[in-house]
Every structure is written in C-alpha cells, then in structure tokens.
N, C-alpha and C positions, 0 to 999 in steps of 0.2 A: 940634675933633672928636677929634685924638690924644688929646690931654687928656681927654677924657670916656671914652675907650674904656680910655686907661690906668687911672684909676680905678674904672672896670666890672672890668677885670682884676683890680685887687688884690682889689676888696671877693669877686668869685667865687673866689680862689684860699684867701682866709681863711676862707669859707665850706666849701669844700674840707676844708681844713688839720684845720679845727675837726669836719668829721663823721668823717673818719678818726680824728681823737683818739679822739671819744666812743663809737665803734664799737669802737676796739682796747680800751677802756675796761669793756666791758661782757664783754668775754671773760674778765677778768681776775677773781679772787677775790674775794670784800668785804673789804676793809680795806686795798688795794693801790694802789686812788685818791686821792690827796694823802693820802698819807701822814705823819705829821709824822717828827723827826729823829730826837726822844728816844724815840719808841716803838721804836727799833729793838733798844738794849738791854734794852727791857721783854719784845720778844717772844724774846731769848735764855734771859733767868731764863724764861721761860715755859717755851722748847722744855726747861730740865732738868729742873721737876718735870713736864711737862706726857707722858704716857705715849706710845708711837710709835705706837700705834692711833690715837690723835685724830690724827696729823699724816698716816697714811693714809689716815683718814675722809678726812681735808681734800682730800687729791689725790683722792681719788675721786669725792667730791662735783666738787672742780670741773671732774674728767677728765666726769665727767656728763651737765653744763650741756650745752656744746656737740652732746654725744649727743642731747642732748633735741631740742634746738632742730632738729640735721638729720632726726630721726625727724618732728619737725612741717613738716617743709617736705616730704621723701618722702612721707608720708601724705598734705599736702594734692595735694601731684599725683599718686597713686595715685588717689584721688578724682575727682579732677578725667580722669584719663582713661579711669577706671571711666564717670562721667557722658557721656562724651562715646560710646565705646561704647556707651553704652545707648541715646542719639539715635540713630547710627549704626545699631544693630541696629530699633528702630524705625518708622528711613525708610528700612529697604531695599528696601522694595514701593511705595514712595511715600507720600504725604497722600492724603486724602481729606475734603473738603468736603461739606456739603448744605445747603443755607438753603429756608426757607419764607418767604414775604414777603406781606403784608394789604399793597395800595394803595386810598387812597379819590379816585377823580381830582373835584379839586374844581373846576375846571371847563374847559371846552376846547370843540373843534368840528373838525368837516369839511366842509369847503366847496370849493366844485367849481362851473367857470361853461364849459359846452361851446358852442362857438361855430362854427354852421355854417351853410352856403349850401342853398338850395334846388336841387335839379340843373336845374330849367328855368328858373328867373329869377336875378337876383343879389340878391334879398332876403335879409337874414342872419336867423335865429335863434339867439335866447337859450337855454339850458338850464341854471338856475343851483339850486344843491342849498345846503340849509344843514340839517348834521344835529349837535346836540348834544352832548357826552360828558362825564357824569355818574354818579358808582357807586361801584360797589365791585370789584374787580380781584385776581387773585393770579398767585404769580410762585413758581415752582419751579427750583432753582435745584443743579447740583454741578462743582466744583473738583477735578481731578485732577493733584497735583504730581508730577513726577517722582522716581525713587529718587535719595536720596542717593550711593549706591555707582557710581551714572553716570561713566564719565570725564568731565575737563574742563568745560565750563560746562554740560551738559545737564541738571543739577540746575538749573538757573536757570528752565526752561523748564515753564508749566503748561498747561493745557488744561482749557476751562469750556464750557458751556451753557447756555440755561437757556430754558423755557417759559413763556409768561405767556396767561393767559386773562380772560374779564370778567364780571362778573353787572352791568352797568350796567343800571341805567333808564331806563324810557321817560320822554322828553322831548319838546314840541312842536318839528317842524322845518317844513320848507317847500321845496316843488318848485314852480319857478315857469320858464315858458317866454313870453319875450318876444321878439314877429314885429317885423318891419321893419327890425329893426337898430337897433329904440328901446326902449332896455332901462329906459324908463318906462311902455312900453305894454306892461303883462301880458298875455299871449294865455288862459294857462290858471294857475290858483294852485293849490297843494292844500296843507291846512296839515293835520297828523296828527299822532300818535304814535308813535316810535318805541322797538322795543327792539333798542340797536345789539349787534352782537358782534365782541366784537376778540381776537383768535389774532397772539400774534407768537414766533417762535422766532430762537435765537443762536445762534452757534456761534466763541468766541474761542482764539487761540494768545496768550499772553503770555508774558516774560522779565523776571525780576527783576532791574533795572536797577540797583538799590539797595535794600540789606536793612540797614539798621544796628535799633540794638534802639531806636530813639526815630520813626525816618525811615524810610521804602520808596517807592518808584516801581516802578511795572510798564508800559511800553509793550504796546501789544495788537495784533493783526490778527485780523479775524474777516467774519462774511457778517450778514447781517439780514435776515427775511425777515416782513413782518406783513400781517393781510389783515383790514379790515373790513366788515360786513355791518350792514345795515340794514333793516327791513321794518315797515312801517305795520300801527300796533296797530287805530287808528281813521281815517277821514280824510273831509274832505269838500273839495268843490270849487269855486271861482267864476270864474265866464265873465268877458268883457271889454265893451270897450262902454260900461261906467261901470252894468250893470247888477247890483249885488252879489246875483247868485245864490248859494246853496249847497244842494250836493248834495252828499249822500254815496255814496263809493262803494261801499258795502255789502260785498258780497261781494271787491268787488277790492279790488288790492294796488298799496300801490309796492313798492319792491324797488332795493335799492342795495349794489352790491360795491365795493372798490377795495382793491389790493393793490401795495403798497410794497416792494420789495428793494435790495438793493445791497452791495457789500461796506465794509466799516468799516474806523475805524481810530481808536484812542486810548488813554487813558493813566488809568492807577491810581494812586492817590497816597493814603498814611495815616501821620499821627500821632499816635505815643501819649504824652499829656499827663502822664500818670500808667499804672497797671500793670494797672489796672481801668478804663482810659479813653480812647478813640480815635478821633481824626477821621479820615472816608473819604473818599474823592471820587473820581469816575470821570466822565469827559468822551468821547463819543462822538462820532465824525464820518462822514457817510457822504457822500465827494465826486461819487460819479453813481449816483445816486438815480433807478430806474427806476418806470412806476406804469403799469398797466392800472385800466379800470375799465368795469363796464357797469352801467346802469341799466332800470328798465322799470315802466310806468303801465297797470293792466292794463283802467280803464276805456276811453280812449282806444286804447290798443295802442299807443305809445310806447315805441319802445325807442331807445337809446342805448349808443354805446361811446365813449372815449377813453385817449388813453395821451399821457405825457410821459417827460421826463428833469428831474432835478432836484437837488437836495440837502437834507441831515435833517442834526439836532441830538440828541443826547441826555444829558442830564446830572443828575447827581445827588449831593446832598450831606448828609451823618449822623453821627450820633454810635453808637460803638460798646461795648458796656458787657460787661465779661467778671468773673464773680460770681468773688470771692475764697475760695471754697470746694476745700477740695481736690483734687477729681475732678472739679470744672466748671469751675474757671478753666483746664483743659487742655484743655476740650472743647466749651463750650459758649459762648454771645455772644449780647444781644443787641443790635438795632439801633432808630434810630428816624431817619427822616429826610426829604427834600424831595427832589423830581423833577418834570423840565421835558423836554418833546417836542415837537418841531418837522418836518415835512415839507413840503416844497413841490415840487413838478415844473409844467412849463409846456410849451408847444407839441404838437407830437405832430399823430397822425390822428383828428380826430374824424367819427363818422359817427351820422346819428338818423335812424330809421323810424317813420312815422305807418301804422298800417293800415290806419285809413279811409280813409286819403286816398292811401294807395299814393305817396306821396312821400318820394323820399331828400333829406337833407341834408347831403352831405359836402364837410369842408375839413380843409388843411391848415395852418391859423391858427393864428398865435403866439397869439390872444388865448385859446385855450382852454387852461385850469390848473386845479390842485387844488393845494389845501390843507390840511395836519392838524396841529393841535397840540391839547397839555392840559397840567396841572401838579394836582399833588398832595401827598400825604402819604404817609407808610409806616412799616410796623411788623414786622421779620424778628426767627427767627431760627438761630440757625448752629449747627452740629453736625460737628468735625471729629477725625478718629484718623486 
C-alpha cells in the first residue's frame, strides 16, 4: 500500500513539475524555449545591425501578451457578473408560471356500495352505484416563485394552484339496491346514462430541495378538494321477482354527488436530458382522505347519504419540450404526458329514505365505501416570465 501511494506521489508531483514548466513557458517570448547554444552569438551580431526600435517593439509586444490575457479574464468576469445582475434584476418580483393542460381520461369509474339496516327489523340493504369516467377534461394551472432578492433560503420556496374541470361523456352506469342482505337478490336496477361532472381545485406550498442545471427535487404541502356530480341523461328500470320488467322513468331523475378532500403531501422531480428536453414527475399523497356523498331516485323517492375517511393517490409522468428559438426557449414549454388517480374512503354514517314506504335505513357499518379512480393522457402548455 506505501508502495503504491509512494508511486502515485511521484507520478502527481512530475505532473505538477511539468505544468508549472509549460505555464512559465508560455509567458515567455518566442524563441526562449529550448533555445539552442550557438544562437546566442547569432542573436548578438543581430542586436548590432538589428536597430533599438525592433528590440523595444519586442518588449512591448511581449510586455503585451500578458495584458491581453488579464484584459480576457477581467472582461470575461465583467460579463459574467453583468449576467448574473441581469437574473438578479429580473427575479426581484419573483417568476411567474401559467400552463394550460388538454386531459382525455381513457378510462376509470366511481363506485360506491351504501350498506344499511332497516330501523324496524335487522334486514340489511344494498345501495351500490357504479358510474363511469370517460372524456375530455382541462386543467388550468399558475406557479408563483418567490424573489430572488429574499434573504436566506426563501427563494427556495413557491406557491401553485390549479383548477381542473370536465366535458366527459355520457356513459351507461347502474343503481342497484339489493334487500335482505343478499346482494344477489336485486330489489330495484336502473341502468341509464350519464353525464358526470368533475370540479377539483389545489392549492400547494413547495421548496426547492435541489436545483442543479441537470437534476431538481421539490418536496410539496398543499389541501385538495374535488367534487363529482352525476345525473341520468335516460333511464329505465326492472323490478325483482325474476320478472324483467322495464320502465322508464321518464320525467325523473337519478342524481349523484360525492366529494373528496384532504390535505396532501408530495414530491416534484425533473430531468433534463438535453437543453430542449425534460423528464417531470410529480407524486401525490393524501393520508386522511375525507368523503361525503348523497344520492336520490326521484321515481321511487330514494334518497341516500354517506361519508367515510380514507386515502387517494395522484401521480403523473411526461416529457417536457422547450423550442430552441430565441425568445421561446425562455418562456415557453411544451408537455405531453400520463396520469393516474385513485380514491378510496370506507366506514362512516350511512342513512337511505324510501318515501313510499316512509322507512329509514340507518348504520354505522364498516361495509359501506366508495371508490374513485381513472388514468389518462395529456397535452400542456407553459408560459413563464
């Protein structure tokens, strides 16, 4: 081991040795490097016919060189902290973001199974919903970085938002309540169409955990708050018994809300592969996931409510494209990418009213939940000064 290190030592000291040579080397005039012996009396007979203006050109020239060289090294950091003032002047009011974002959710569902007791006997009913989610979606979206002129780390720190809405399509779902507590024995079906509407708003605090010009991380904290609606475009219905009736409900409606909140928490992550080319990805978690919901059958007179607690997912992953054009690669981005959503809550109060029948059916049973997920595609894009 001495042994190897002692040889590391010499070979780095000769490397040393050797760039201080060629360094001192380069200060020096042309013709002062390996010099041979007999030129010395050549450059004597030279210096007599040779006139004193040449041999103060000569010191001037090479008094010069080194002039040069330090005017190139002051200039380039005159530069460079001219540029760096001009970021600074800049971001003294902060960044500003805005993205616009096209999602088409190619496919997913909400499904919801309420599960209560009769108040005068211990018979259970079913109440199980299965609606859809298919379309087209948009996502409006702005990033507010703090000024750079912040003391201490509070440049690190940004502030986003963003609203997203839905033009989805109607799709067939199904409301189905099954008696007895035999959730093979349908009591009532009704199979229709829906056109669902989904409203979800954000609100995040992040910090730039790591900014290098290849790598970034940003940890986040923020709220989430989404609410879906659903409402029968058509529907018709069949009794039980084993007698496939159907009727339509004509004039009536079903009608379904449910609304998701909680607060979040996750992480921003981007690399850029090249200088026109960048992977994003942003992971969502929300660990107590809260959920209301009411429903109502307006042939019957059916109505329903439940709530749980639960937890959601949100994630998303893209490639980010920024035009090599003068005044766009400063400002402009686009994106193309994949997203995944997940909600569940379980337990909770549920309560359902028949109005014919003037019967309540309330419990406080773990087996009543809801569930939401979809996954899609997307197409943004960014706009930042």
């Amino acid at each position: 081991m001495k042994k190897t290190l002692s040889i590391f030592s010499i070979i780095f000291l000769t490397i040393f040795l050797f760039g201080n040579y060629l360094y001192a080397a380069q200060d020096k005039p042309i013709g002062t490097v390996l010099e041979p012996k007999n030129a010395k009396k050549a450059d004597k007979a030279a210096s007599v016919v040779e006139p004193k203006k040449t041999q103060g050109a000569e010191r001037s020239a090479t008094v010069a060189e080194p002039k040069n060289e330090a005017e190139k090294i002051n200039t380039a950091a005159e530069s460079k902290d001219k540029e760096t003032e001009e970021l600074k002047e800049e971001g003294k009011f902060g960044h500003l973001k805005m993205s616009g974002r096209y999602i088409y959710i190619t496919n997913g569902d909400t499904r919801h199974d309420v599960s209560a007791e009769y108040a005068a006997d211990t018979n259970r009913s079913h109440l199980r919903g299965h609606f859809p989610l298919k379309g087209s979606m948009y996502k409006v979206s702005g990033e507010y970085s703090l000024p750079e002129t912040l003391p201490c780390f509070l440049p690190r720190f940004s502030l986003d938002g963003s609203y997203t809405g839905s033009a989805l399509t109607g799709k067939s779902a199904y409301l189905r309540e099954d008696a007895g507590g035999n959730r093979n024995n349908p009591w009532h079906l009704w199979e229709f169409n829906t056109r669902p509407t989904i409203s979800i708003w954000d609100a995040n605090l992040s910090y730039k955990l790591l900014n290098k010009d290849k790598f970034s991380i940003e940890p986040f904290l923020g709220y989430q708050s989404q609410r879906q609606y659903f409402r029968s475009d058509s529907a018709n219905w069949t009794s039980q018994y084993g007698v496939s009736t159907s009727r339509y409900l004509n004039n009536n409606e079903i009608r379904y809300s449910e609304q998701f909140w909680g607060a979040q928490l996750g992480l921003k992550a981007a690399y850029s592969a090249f200088n026109w080319l960048s992977l994003n990805t942003k992971l969502t978690y929300i660990p107590y996931l809260s959920s209301h919901a009411e429903g109502r059958e307006d042939y019957f007179g059916i109505t329903y409510k439940h709530h749980g607690v639960g937890q959601g997912v949100n994630a998303e992953v893209g490639l980010n494209y920024i035009p090599q054009v003068r005044f766009l690669k400063e400002h402009v981005s686009f994106g193309l990418g994949y997203l995944f959503n997940w909600y569940k809550t379980t337990g909770g109060h549920a309560t359902v009213f028949e109005n014919n029948s003037g019967i309540w059916k309330d419990s406080d049973s773990n087996l009543t939940y809801s569930r939401s997920w979809s996954q899609g595609v997307f197409g943004d894009m960014t706009v930042s000064w």
